[in-house]
Every structure is written in structure tokens, then in C-alpha cells.
C-alpha positions in Angstrom: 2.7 2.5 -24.3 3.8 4.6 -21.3 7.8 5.0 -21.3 9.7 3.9 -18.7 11.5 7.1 -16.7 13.1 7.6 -13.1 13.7 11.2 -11.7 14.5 13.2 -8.2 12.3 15.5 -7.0 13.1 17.9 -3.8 11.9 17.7 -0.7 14.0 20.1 1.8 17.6 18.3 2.6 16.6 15.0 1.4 15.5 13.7 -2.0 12.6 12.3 -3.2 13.0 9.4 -6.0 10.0 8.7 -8.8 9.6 5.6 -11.5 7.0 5.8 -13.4 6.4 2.8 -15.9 3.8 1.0 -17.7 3.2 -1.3 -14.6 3.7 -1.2 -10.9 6.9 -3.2 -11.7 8.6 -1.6 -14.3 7.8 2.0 -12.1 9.5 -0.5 -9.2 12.3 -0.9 -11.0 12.9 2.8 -12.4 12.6 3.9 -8.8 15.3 1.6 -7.7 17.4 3.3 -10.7 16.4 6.8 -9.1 17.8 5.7 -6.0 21.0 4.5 -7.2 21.3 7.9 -9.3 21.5 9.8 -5.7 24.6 8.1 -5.0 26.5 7.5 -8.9 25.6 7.7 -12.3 24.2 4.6 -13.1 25.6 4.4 -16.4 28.8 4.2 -14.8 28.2 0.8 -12.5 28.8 -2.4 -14.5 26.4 -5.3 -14.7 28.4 -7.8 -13.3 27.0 -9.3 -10.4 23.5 -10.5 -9.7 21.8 -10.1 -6.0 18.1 -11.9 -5.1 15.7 -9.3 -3.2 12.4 -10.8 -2.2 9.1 -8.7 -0.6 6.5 -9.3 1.0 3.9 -6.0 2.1 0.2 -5.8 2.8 -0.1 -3.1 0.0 1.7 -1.9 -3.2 3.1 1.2 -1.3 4.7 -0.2 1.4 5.9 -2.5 -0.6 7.7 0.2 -2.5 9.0 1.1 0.6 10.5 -2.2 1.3 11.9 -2.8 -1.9 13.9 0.8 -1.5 15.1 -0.1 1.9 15.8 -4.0 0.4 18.4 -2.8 -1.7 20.0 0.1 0.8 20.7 -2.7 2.3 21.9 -4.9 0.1 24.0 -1.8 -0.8 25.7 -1.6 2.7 26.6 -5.1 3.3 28.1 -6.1 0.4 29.6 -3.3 -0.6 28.1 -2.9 -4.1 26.5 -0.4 -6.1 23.1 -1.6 -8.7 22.4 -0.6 -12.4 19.9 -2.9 -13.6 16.9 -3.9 -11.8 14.2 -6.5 -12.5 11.3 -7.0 -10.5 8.0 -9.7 -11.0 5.2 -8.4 -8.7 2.1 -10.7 -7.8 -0.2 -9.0 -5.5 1.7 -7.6 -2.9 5.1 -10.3 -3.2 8.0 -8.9 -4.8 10.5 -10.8 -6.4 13.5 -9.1 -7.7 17.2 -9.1 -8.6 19.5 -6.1 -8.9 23.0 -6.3 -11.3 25.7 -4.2 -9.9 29.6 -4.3 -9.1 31.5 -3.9 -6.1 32.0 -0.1 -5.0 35.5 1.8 -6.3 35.4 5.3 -5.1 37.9 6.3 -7.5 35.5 5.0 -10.6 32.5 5.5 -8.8 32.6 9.0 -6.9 29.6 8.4 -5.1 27.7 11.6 -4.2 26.2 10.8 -0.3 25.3 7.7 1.2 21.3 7.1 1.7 20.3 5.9 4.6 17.0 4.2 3.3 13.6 5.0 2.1 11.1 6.9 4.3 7.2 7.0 4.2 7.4 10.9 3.3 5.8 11.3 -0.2 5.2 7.6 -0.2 2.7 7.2 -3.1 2.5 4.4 -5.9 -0.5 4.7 -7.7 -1.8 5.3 -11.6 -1.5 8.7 -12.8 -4.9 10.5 -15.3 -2.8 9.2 -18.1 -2.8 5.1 -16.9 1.4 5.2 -16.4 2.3 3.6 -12.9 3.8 5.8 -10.4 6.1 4.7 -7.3 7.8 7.0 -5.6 9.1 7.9 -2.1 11.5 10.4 -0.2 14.8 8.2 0.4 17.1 9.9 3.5 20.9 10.8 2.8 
């Protein structure tokens, strides 16, 4: 069974986030934790609130991209910050909810604001050893 994992990778003065998962959902998902790791540690946001994202893409990668820029948005008009993620894909339909908590600067210390997801390094695909693999360059 292929772990589920999120990291950053660079890419000159913005930064690129990575889920990788044993499906295209669960790589979804640790890509959306990859993106909230650019702003806080998401260890330190609390579960407490629950926010609907839907999706709808003509293919997996773009759907990525929508998904990213879904919850950016989410991010900026209400305020909150996410640390769990679920999302059911069918096809190319994404339906998802983040858990998060309103934003306190003096808990949180967020790092930079991102401004959304790009189509630089946009790629979610299987990698030689079957793990799914969504990533994308987000900017800040």
C-alpha cells in the first residue's frame, strides 16, 4: 500500500506543492495539506469547522488545479485556515470538504499568503511504482 505524503518542492520564488497517495484522491487531498503547509503548520489549525468544495474539470489535472484554487478561495473569504481534507473523485467531479478554524495570527503565524495554484509543474499522474501523484506550483 502506497503511504499517503505531501511535500514542497522549489521552483524559483514560488513553491511547488506534491500529494502523492494511493489514489488520485487521497494524493488530492495531501496536496491540499501541502498547500496549507505554505502558509502554517497544519498541525497547528483545529478541526473545527467543515466547508463543501465541489469540481468539475475535463481532466484529472486541471481538476487538481481547480481544487487548489477552490480552497485559496475558500481561504480568503471566510477567513479560515484547513487541516483535514476529504475528497471522493468520480471521473473528473470532485467532491470535497476541508476542516479548518478561523485565522488568529497570534496562534497561527502564517508564513505568506498564496495567491492560487498555477499550471507550472501541473502534473497528476501514476508514478513507476503505481502511487498517485498531484502536484502543481501554487503563487505566494
Amino acid at each position: 500500500m502506497t503511504d499517503r505524503r505531501w511535500e514542497h518542492f522549489d521552483h524559483q520564488s514560488d513553491i511547488g506543492v506534491r500529494g502523492v497517495g494511493p489514489t488520485p484522491a487521497a494524493a488530492f487531498e495531501q496536496a491540499a495539506l501541502a498547500l496549507t503547509a505554505v502558509l502554517v503548520d497544519p498541525k497547528e489549525v483545529a478541526a473545527k469547522e467543515r466547508v463543501e468544495i465541489t469540481c468539475d474539470a475535463p481532466d484529472l489535472d486541471t481538476l487538481l488545479y481547480d481544487w487548489l484554487n477552490a480552497i485559496v478561495y475558500e481561504m480568503a473569504t471566510r477567513r479560515m485556515l484547513f487541516s483535514r481534507y476529504e475528497a471522493r473523485i468520480e471521473r473528473t467531479h470532485l467532491a470535497g470538504t476541508a476542516w479548518g478554524e478561523s485565522v488568529d495570527v497570534a496562534k497561527h503565524r502564517p508564513a505568506v499568503e498564496v495567491k492560487g495554484a498555477t499550471y507550472t509543474s501541473l502534473d497528476v499522474r501514476r508514478d513507476e511504482d503505481g502511487a498517485w501523484l498531484a502536484q502543481c506550483v501554487v503563487d505566494v
